[in-house]
DRENZAMAR-511315 format. One line per field, with one value per residue (C-alpha): residue in three letters; x, y, z; residue number from 1. Coordinates in steps of 0.5 Angstrom, whole numbers, plus 500, padded with zeros to 3 digits. Example, Ala and Ser with C-alpha at 12.3 -4.5 7.8 and 13.67 -1.06 7.14 Angstrom:
<nodes>
res <- [ALA,SER]
u <- [525,527]
v <- [491,498]
w <- [516,514]
n <- [1,2]
</nodes>
This chain:
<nodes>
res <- [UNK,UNK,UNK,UNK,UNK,UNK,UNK,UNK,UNK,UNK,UNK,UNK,UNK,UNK,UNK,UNK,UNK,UNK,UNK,UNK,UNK,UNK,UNK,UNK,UNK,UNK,UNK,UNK,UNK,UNK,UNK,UNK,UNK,UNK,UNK,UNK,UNK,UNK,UNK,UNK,UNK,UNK,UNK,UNK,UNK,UNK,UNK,UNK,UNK,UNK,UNK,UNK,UNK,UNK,UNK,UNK,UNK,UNK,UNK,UNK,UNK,UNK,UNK,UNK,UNK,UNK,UNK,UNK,UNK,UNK,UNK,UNK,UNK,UNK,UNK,UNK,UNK,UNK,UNK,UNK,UNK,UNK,UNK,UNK,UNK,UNK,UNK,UNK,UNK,UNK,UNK,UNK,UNK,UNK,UNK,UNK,UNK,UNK,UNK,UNK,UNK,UNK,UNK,UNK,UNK,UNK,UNK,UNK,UNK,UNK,UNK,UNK,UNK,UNK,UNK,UNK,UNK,UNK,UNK,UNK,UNK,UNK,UNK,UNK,UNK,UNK,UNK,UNK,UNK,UNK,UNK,UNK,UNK,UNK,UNK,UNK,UNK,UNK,UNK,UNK,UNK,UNK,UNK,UNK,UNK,UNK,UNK,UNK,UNK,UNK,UNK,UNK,UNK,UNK,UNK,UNK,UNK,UNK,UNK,UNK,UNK,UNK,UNK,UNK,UNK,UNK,UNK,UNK,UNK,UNK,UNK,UNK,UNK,UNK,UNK,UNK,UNK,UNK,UNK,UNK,UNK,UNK,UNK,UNK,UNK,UNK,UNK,UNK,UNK,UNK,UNK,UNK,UNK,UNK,UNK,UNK,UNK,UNK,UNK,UNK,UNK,UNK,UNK,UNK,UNK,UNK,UNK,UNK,UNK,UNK,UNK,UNK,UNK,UNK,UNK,UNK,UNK,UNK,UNK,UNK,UNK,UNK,UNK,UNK,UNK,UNK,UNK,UNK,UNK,UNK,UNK,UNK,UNK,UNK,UNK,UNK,UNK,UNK,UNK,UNK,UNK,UNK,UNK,UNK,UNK,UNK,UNK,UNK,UNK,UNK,UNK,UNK,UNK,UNK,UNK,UNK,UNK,UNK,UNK,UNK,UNK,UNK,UNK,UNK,UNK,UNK,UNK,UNK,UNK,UNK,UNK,UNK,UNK,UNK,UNK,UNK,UNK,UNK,UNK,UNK,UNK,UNK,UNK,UNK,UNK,UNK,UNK,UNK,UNK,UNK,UNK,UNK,UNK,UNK,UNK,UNK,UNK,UNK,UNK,UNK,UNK,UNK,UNK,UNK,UNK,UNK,UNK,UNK,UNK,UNK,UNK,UNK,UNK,UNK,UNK,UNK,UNK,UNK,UNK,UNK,UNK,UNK,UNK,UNK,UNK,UNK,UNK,UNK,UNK,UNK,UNK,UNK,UNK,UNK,UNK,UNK,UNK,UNK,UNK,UNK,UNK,UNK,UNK,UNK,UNK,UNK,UNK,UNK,UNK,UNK,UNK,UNK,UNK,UNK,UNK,UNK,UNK,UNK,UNK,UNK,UNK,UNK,UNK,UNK,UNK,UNK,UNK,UNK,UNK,UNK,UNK,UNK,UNK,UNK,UNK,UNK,UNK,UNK,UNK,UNK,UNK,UNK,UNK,UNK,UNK,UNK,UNK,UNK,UNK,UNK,UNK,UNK,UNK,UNK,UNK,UNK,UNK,UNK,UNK,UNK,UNK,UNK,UNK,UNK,UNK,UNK,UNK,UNK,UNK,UNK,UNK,UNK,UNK,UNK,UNK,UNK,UNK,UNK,UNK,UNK,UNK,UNK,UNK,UNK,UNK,UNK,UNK,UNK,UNK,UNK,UNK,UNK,UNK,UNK,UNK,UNK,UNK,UNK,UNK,UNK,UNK,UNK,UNK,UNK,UNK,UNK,UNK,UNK,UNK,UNK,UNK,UNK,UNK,UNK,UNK,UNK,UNK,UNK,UNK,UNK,UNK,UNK,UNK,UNK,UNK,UNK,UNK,UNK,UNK,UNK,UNK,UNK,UNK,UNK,UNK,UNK,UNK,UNK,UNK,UNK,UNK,UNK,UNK,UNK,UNK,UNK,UNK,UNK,UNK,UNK,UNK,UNK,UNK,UNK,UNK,UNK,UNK,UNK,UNK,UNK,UNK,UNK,UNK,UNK,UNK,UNK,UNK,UNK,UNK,UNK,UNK,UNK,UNK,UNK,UNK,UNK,UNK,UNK,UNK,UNK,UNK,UNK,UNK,UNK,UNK,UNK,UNK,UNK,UNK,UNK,UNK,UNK,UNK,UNK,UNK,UNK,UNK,UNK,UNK,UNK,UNK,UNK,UNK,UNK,UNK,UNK,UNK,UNK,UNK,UNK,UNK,UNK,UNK,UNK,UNK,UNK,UNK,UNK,UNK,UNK,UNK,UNK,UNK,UNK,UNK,UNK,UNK,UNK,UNK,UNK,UNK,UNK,UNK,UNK,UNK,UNK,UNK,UNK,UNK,UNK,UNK,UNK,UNK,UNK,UNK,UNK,UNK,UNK,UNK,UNK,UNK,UNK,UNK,UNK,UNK,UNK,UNK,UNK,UNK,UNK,UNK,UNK,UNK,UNK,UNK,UNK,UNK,UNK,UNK,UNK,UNK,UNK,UNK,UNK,UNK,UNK,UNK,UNK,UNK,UNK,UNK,UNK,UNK,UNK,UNK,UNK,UNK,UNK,UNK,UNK,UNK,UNK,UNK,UNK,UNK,UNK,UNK,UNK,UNK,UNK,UNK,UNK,UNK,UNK,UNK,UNK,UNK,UNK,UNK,UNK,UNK,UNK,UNK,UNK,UNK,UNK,UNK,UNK,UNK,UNK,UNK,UNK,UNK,UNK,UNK,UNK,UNK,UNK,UNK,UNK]
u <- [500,503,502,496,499,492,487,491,493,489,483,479,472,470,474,474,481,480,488,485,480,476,469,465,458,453,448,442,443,436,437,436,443,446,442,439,432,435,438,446,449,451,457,457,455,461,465,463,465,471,474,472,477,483,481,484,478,478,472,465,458,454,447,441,438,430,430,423,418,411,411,415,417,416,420,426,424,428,429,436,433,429,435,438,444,444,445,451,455,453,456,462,465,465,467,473,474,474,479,484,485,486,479,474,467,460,452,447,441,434,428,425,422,416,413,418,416,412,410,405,401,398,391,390,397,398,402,406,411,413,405,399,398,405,404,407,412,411,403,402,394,396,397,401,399,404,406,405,410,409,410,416,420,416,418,424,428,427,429,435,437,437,439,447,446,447,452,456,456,457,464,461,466,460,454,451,444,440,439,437,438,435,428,428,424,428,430,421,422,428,426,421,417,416,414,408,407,405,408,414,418,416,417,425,431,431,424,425,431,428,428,435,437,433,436,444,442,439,445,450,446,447,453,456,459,464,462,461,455,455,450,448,447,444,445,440,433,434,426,422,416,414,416,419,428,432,437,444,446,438,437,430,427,428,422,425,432,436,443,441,437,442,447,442,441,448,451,445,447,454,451,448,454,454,462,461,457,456,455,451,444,437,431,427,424,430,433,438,442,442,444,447,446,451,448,450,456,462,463,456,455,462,462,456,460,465,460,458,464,465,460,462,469,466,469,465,465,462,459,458,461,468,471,479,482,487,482,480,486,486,479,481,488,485,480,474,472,475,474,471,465,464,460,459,466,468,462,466,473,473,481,480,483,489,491,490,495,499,499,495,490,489,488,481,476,471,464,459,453,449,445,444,446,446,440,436,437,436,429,426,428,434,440,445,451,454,454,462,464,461,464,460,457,458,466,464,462,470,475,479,484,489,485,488,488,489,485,485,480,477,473,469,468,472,465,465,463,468,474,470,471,478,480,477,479,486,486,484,491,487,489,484,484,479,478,474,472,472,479,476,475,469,463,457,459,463,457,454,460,460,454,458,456,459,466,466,464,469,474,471,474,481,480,478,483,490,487,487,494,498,494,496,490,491,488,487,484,480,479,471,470,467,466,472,477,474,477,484,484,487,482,478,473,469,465,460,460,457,453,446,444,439,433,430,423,420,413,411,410,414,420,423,424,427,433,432,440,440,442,448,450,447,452,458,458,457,452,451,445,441,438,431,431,425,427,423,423,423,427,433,438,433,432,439,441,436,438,446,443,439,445,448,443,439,432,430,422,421,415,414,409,407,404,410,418,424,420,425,425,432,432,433,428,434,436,428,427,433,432,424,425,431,425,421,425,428,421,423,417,415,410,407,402,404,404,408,403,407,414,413,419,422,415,414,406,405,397,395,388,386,388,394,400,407,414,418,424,432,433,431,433,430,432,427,432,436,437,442,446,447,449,456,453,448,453,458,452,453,460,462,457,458,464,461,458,454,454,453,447,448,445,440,439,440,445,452,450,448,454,459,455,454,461,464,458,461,469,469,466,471]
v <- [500,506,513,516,523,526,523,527,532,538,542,548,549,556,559,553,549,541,537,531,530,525,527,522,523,524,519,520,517,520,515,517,513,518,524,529,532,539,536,535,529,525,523,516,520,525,519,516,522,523,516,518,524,520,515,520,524,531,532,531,531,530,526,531,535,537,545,546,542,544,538,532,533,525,524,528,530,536,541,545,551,551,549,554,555,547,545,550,547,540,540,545,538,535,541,541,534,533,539,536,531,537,534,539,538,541,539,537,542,538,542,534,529,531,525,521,520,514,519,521,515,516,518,525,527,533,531,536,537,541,542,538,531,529,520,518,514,509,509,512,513,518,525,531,538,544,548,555,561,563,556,556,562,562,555,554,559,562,555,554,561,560,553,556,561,556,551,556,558,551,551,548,550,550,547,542,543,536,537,537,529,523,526,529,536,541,535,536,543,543,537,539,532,534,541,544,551,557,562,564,557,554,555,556,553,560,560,551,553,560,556,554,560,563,559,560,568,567,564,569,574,571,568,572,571,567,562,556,553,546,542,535,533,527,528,524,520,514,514,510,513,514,507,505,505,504,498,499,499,499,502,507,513,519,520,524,529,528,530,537,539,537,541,547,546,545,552,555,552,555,562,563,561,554,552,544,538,533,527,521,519,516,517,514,511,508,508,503,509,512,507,502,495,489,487,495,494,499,507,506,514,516,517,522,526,526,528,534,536,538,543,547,550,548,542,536,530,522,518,511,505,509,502,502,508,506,508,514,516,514,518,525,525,524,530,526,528,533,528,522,522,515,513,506,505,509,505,499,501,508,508,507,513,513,506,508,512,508,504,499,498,490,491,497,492,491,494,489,493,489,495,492,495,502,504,497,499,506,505,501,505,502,505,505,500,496,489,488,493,492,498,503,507,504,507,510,501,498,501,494,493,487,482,482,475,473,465,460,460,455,456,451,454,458,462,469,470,465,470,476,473,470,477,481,476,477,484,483,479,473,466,464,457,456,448,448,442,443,445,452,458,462,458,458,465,462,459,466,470,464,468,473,479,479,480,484,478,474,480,480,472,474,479,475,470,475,479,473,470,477,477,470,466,459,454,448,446,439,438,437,437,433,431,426,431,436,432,432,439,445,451,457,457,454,459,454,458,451,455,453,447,447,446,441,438,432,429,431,426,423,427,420,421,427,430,436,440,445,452,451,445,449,454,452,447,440,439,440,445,444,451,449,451,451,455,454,459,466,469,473,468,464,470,473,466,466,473,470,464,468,472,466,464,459,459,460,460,460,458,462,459,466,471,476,475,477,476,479,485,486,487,494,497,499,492,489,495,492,485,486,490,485,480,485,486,479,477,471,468,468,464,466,463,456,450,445,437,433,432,428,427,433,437,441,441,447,449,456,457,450,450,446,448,446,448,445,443,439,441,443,448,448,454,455,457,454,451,453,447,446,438,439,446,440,435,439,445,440,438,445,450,457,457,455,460,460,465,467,462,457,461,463,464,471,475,477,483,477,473,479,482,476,475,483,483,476,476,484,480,475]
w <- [500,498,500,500,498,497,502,507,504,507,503,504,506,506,511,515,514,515,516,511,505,510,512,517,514,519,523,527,534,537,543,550,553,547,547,551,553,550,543,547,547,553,556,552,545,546,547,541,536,540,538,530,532,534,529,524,521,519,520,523,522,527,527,523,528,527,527,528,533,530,525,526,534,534,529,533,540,542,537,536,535,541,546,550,554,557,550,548,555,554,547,549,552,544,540,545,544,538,536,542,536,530,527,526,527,523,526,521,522,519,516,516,512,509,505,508,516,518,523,518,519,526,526,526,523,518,513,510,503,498,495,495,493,494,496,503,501,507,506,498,500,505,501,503,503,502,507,507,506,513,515,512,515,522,524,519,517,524,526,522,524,531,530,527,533,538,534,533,541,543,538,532,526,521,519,514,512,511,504,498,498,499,498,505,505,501,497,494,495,490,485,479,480,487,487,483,487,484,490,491,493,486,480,476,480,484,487,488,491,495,502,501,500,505,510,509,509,516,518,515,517,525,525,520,512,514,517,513,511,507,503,504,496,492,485,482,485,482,482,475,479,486,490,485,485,479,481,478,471,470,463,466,465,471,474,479,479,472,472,468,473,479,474,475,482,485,482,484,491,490,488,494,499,500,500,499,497,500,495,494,490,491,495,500,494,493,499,498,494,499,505,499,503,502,494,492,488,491,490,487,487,484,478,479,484,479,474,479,480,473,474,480,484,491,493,493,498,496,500,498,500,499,502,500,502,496,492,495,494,487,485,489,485,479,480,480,488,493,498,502,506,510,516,516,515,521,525,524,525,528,527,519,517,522,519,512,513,517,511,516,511,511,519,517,520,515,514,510,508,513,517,522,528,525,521,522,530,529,525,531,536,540,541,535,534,529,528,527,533,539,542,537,541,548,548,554,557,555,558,559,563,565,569,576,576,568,567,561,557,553,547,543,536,531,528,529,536,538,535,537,544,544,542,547,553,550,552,558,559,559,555,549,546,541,538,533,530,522,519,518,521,520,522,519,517,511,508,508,506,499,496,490,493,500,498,506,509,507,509,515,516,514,519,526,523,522,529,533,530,532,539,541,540,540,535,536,529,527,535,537,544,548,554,556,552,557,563,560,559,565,565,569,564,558,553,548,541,537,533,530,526,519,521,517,513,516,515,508,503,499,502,502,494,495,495,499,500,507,505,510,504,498,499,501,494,498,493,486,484,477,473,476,483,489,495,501,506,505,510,509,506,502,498,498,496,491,488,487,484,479,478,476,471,474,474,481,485,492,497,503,508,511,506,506,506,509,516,520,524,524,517,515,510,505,504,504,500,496,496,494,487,485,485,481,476,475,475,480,482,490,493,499,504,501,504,503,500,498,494,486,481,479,483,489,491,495,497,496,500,499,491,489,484,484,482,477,479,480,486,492,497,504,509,514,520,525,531,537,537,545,546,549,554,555,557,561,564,571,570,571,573,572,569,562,558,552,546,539,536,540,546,541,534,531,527,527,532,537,534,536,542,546,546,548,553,556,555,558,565,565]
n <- [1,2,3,4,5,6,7,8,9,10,11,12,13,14,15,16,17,18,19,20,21,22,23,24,25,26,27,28,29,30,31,32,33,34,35,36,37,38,39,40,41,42,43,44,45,46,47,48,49,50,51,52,53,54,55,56,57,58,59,60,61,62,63,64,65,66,67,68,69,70,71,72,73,74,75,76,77,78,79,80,81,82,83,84,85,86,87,88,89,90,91,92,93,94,95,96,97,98,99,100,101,102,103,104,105,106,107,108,109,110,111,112,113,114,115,116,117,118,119,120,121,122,123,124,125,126,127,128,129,130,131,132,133,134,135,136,137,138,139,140,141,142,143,144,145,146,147,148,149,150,151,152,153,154,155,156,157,158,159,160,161,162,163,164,165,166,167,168,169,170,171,172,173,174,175,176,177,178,179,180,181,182,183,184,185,186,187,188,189,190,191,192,193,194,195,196,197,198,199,200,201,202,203,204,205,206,207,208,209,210,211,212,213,214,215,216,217,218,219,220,221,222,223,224,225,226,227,228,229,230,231,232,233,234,235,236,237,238,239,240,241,242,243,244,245,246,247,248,249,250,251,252,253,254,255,256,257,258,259,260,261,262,263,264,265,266,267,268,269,270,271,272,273,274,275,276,277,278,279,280,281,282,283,284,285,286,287,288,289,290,291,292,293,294,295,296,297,298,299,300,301,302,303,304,305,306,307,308,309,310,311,312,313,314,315,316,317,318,319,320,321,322,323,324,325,326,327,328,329,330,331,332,333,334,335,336,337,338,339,340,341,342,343,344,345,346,347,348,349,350,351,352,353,354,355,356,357,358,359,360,361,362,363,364,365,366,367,368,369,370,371,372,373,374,375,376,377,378,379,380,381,382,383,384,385,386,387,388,389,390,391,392,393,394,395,396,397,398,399,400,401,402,403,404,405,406,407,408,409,410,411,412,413,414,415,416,417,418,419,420,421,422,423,424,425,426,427,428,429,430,431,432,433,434,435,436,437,438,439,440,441,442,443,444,445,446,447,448,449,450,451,452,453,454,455,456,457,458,459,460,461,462,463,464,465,466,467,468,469,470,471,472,473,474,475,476,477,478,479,480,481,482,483,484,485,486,487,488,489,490,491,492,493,494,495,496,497,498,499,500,501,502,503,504,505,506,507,508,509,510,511,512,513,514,515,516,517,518,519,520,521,522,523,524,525,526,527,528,529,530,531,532,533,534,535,536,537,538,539,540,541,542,543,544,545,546,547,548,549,550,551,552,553,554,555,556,557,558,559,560,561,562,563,564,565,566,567,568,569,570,571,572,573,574,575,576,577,578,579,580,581,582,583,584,585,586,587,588,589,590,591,592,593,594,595,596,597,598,599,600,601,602,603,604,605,606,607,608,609,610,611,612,613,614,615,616,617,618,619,620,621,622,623,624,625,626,627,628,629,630,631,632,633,634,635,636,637,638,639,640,641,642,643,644,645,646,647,648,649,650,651,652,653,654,655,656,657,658,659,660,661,662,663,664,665,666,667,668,669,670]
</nodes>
């Protein structure tokens, strides 16, 4: 890994020096254990921006916060506008902190959401938008009205101003306005689709974008000229109609903003004062743009920022999937972007960019895309976190310290959670040991990572394995553990990661003439797979490995007993999103509330409300779950009391979250 000359050079934004092109974009952390009653963030909310800065980021982009609280106070509580001298001194703790480390930091201010919030759904919500008529995209039945003249300057751009106000008193180098992306507020205001107004805030690019413009004179106007005012950007919608996306490389016609139109838009917004661009695409129609997921191809928006760049002489930041430092490099060298905004990157690893320039690049812990722990638990109301690093967000809860009285401990099982554990018992100065049964490393882990689009996953192994070398995990490869080899063993505690086991079809006619392959097998290749393919089981892997079967040619149909897919509340509406518009547009039969009456030769016979079809078939894939794989914790439970533990799947089926979780939470203890 060479010099990464351009990522760290310093750039100019405004009058605001930044020491390197890296910007972590923002995230929204609306939770009590982060925020605060008055828009402030608590002691562990500091602590996890604090550790981005000395992780190496240049610049910090805080979580949106809401500037009015008249229409969307349940979407963001507190608003910043309405904080007074309680959140100016809770915040001076993270500017400061921040700046200890030479990172500079800007906070996002909102005007919200408009079609976009599902606090509209509630009974006696007043809906509001751009112009009238504008669907929900949560619920398209419900119909949106515009806000009036009055409304937008009474409780936004005096919110806006009062919100920079506050920020700048509390030490913040700047602000980012959210946005005209993603389809958020000023996005529908700004769009051509998504306004139809006839007053003053409609019409040409100056009156769509009039309450942009009013917004950032209301800042200079209090927090004077040269205070920097940037904009979170999207590009293009990727919409070929309301609730409808564009899958990449999609031959569609825009429905939404076109790259003309953002050429209009974007040099409007540096004519007005804007200093940068914060990059990416999409709209919540699309939402996978935006909040790409595992199956979005890397740098996805980069040439679009190049695209943007082209056309304006403020620096422009991409956002998406901007993985390999080396790459980033590449594309600010070239002159495609000015800059890097990451942010799930940095949720993963908070030192990312500290090893990227380092030359440490193989030691970055990698992002896979899973949305689990940061925007999945966002949306359903739980603290925000990471699936790969169970420290995001709760810094403040691990300070680990060498144990007084170092022990010895066994782990059975080299699946994620097991070498997420031995790692962290090692820097508490405890011996791990982990046998594993199988000559690999990974556990079911590595039958997920097999899928073509999971390139991070495999990333991931490579990662615990090399990690797990260079702390002085012992492995004990091709060794099951039993009982009897237990008793011959000396250690202080056992920890049990066995994982799950496939659960399996039993009871169907004529299953004994079949062949039926458990996803665990399928995909891993321990048997062959023809072109004609009947999944049962819609839940998360059955239709992500039907997606890379289908992506490989083959001619897949997929049989779901309930009446809808992806039947998992983890699963992020971005992804589900996704994964549902990948079926639309290779036309892949699903089919749901069907019951399974009976296997024939090369058929399955589902039933459909008493109705009998079938699947043509020459092979059967089943994935209906697993199950928790407790033999061994059953076996020695008694032998040895409290000194054994369960983690991962094999305490209770879930994710790589409760893989990872589950195994800091108990190695920290210990």
């Amino acid at each position: 890994m060479g010099n990464l000359n351009h990522l760290f050079e310093p750039i100019q934004i405004g009058t605001m020096q930044v020491k390197n092109r890296i910007k972590m974009a923002a995230m929204g952390i609306h939770y009590p254990e982060l925020i605060n009653s008055d828009g402030s963030y608590t002691e562990r909310g500091i602590e996890y921006f604090i550790e981005r800065a000395k992780g190496g980021v240049g610049l910090i982009t805080t979580g949106a916060m809401q500037v009015q609280n008249q229409f969307e106070a349940d979407a963001h509580g507190t608003t910043i506008s309405s904080a007074g001298q309680a959140y100016i001194d809770g915040m001076k703790p993270l500017t400061k902190g921040v700046h200890k480390y030479g990172a500079k930091i800007v906070t996002q201010l909102t005007a919200g959401t408009g079609r976009q919030n599902p606090v509209w759904l509630a009974d006696g919500a007043d809906p509001i938008s751009s112009s009238d008529g504008l669907p929900n995209v949560w619920n398209p039945t419900i119909k949106h009205r515009a806000l009036t003249a009055d409304e937008i300057r009474t409780y936004y751009i005096e919110g806006f101003r009062k919100g920079a106000i506050v920020a700048k008193e509390a030490g913040f180098d700047g602000i980012e306005i959210h946005a005209v992306h993603e389809g958020y507020l000023l996005d529908q205001f700004a769009t051509k689709r998504m306004n139809t107004r006839t007053d003053e805030f409609g019409g040409d690019v100056e009156g769509r974008l009039r309450f942009c413009k009013e917004i950032i004179d209301a800042i200079h106007e209090s927090c004077g000229e040269d205070y920097p005012v940037l904009m979170r950007y999207s590009v293009r919608s990727m919409m070929k109609n309301w609730n409808d996306g564009a899958l990449p490389g999609e031959d569609y016609v825009e429905f939404g903003r076109d790259y003309e139109e953002s050429v209009e838009i974007a040099q409007y917004l540096e004519k007005i004062g804007y200093v940068a661009l914060d990059v990416d695409n999409g709209t919540y129609d699309s939402w996978y743009w935006p909040h790409p997921p595992v199956y979005m191809p890397e740098y996805l928006n980069l040439e679009d920022a190049a695209f943007i760049k082209k056309h304006v002489n403020i620096p422009v930041f991409c956002a998406g999937k901007m993985i390999d430092p080396e790459v980033c490099d590449k594309a600010i060298a070239d002159g495609k972007i000015d800059g890097v905004a990451t942010a799930r990157n940095l949720l993963a690893d908070p030192y990312w960019a500290k090893k990227a320039e380092e030359g440490k690049k193989d030691t970055i812990k990698p992002c896979i895309g899973c949305h689990i722990g940061c925007l999945g638990r966002l949306f359903q109301g739980k603290r925000m976190g990471c699936a790969v690093n169970p420290e995001c967000c709760a810094e403040i809860d691990y300070k680990y310290t060498l144990a007084e009285t170092p022990k010895k401990v066994i782990i059975v099982g080299g699946g994620i959670a097991g070498m997420e554990a031995a790692l962290d018992l090692r820097k508490k100065g405890h011996t791990a040991e982990i046998y594993e049964a199988s000559d690999k490393l990974g556990g079911a882990f590595i039958a997920a990572s097999s899928m073509s689009f999971k390139k991070e996953d495999k990333k991931l192994i490579s990662w615990y394995v090399r990690e797990c070398e260079e702390a002085g995990v012992v492995f004990h490869m091709n060794t099951p553990v039993t009982p009897e080899l237990l008793a011959t063993l000396v250690f202080d505690e056992i920890i049990v990661a066995t994982g799950a086991t496939p659960r399996t079809l039993s009871g169907i006619p004529g299953i004994e003439n079949v062949e039926i392959i458990n996803a665990t097998d399928a995909l891993l290749g321990k048997k062959e797979i023809g072109e004609k393919v009947a999944v049962i089981g819609g839940g998360l892997t059955g239709i992500e490995m039907t997606y890379d079967m289908v992506l490989s040619g083959k001619k897949v149909e997929v049989i779901e007993m309930k009446d809808s897919i992806l039947g998992m509340e983890v699963v992020c509406a971005a992804n589900g999103l996704m994964l549902k518009q990948v079926i639309k547009y290779y036309q892949i039969p699903v089919h749901t509330s069907a019951s399974i009456v009976r296997f024939e030769e090369g058929k399955v016979v589902y039933s459909v409300n008493g109705e009998e079809k079938y699947v043509e078939c020459d092979t059967i894939i089943s994935s209906i779950g697993y199950i928790s794989n407790t033999d061994l914790y059953d076996q020695i439970k008694e032998i040895y009391g409290d000194k054994v533990h369960l983690i991962g799947d094999s305490k209770q089926v879930a994710n790589l979250l409760n893989a990872t979780w589950t195994a800091a939470e108990l190695a920290y203890t210990i």
